[in-house]
C-alpha positions as CSV (number, residue, x, y, z in Angstrom):
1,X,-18.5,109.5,55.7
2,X,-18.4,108.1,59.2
3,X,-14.8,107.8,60.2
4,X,-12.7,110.8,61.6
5,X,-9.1,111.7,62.3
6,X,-8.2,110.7,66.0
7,X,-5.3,112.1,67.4
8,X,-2.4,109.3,69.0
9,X,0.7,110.8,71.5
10,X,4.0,110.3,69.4
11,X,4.5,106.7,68.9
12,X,7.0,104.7,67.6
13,X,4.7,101.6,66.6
14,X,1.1,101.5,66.9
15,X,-1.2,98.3,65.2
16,X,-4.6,98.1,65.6
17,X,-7.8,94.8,65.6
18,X,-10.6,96.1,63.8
19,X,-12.6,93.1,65.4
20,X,-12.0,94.1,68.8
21,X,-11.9,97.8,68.5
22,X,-8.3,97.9,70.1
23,X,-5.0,99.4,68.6
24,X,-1.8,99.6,70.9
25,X,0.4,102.1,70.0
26,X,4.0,102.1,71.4
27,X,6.1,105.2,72.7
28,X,9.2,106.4,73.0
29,X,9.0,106.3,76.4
30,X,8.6,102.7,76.9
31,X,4.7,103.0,77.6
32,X,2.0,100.9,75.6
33,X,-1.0,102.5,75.4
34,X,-4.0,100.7,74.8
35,X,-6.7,102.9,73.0
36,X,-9.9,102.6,71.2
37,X,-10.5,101.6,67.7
38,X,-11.1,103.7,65.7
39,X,-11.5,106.5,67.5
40,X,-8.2,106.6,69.3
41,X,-9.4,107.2,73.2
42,X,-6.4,106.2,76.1
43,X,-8.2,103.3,78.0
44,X,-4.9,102.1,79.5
45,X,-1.3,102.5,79.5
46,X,1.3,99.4,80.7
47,X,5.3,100.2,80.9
48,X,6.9,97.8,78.9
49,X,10.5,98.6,80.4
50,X,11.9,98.4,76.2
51,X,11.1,100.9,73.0
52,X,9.1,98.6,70.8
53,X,9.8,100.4,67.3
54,X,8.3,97.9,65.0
55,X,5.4,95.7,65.7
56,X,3.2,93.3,64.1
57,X,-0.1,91.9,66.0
58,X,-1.3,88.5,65.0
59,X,-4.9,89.0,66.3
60,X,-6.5,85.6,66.1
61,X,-4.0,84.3,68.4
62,X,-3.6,87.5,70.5
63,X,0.2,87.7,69.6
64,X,2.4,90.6,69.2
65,X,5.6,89.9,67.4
66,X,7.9,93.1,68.4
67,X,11.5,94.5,67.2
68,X,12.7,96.0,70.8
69,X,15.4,98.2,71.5
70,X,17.3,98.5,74.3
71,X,17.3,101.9,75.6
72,X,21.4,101.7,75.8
73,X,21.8,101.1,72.1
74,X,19.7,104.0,71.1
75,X,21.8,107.1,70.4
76,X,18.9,109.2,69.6
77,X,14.9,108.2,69.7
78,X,14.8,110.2,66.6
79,X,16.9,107.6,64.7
80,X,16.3,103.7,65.9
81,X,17.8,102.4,62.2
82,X,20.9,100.9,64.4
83,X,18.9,100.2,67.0
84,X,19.7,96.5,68.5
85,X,17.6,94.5,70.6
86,X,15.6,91.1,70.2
87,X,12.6,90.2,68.2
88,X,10.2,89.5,70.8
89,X,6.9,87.9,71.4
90,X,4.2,89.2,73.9
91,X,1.2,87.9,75.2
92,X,-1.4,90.5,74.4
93,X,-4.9,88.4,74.3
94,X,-6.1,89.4,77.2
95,X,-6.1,93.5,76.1
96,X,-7.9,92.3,73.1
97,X,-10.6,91.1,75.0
98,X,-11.2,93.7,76.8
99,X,-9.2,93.1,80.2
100,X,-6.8,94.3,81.6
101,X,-2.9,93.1,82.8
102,X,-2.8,91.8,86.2
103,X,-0.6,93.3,88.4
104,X,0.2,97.4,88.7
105,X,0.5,98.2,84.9
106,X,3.6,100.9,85.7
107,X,5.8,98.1,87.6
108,X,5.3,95.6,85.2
109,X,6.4,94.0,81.8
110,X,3.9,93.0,79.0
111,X,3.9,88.9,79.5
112,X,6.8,87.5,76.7
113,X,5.6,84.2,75.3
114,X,8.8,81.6,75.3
């Protein structure tokens, strides 16, 4: 009775913390979009320079384990099957708490953990 239908832009991955009302979704066009949970509101969007098509988000550690693309190997962003690109691992605590990336999110990558 008390959820509703939000509407996300076309993504390509989108996971969500119910504890901290956040969900990043992940678009075509290389953006991250942090939103509300769970009613789906843009509160900030980051360039991440790569299409993230699958993602995974360890929460409790603020982790997000991510199959990226890069844009040279994809022949068509309606079709990433042969996609090729590293599994990578971002930083992404600080969104789930709340605050924002330093630096100007449009010039900037999300922070890779090594």
């Amino acid at each position: 009775p008390g959820l509703r239908a939000g509407s996300v832009e076309a993504h390509l991955a989108l996971v969500a913390d119910p504890a901290s009302g956040t969900a990043l979704a992940f678009t075509r066009d290389r953006l991250m979009l942090r939103l509300s949970y769970p009613g789906l509101e843009v509160q900030e969007a980051y360039w991440t320079g790569k299409m993230i098509y699958r993602a995974a988000l360890d929460a409790k550690r603020g982790l997000l384990f991510a199959a990226v693309a890069e844009p040279a190997t994809v022949k068509t962003t309606d079709d990433l099957r042969d996609a090729e690109g590293p599994l990578t691992v971002y930083d992404v605590k600080p969104l789930l708490e709340k605050k924002s990336l330093p630096g100007d999110p449009f010039r900037m990558s999300l922070p890779v953990v090594s």
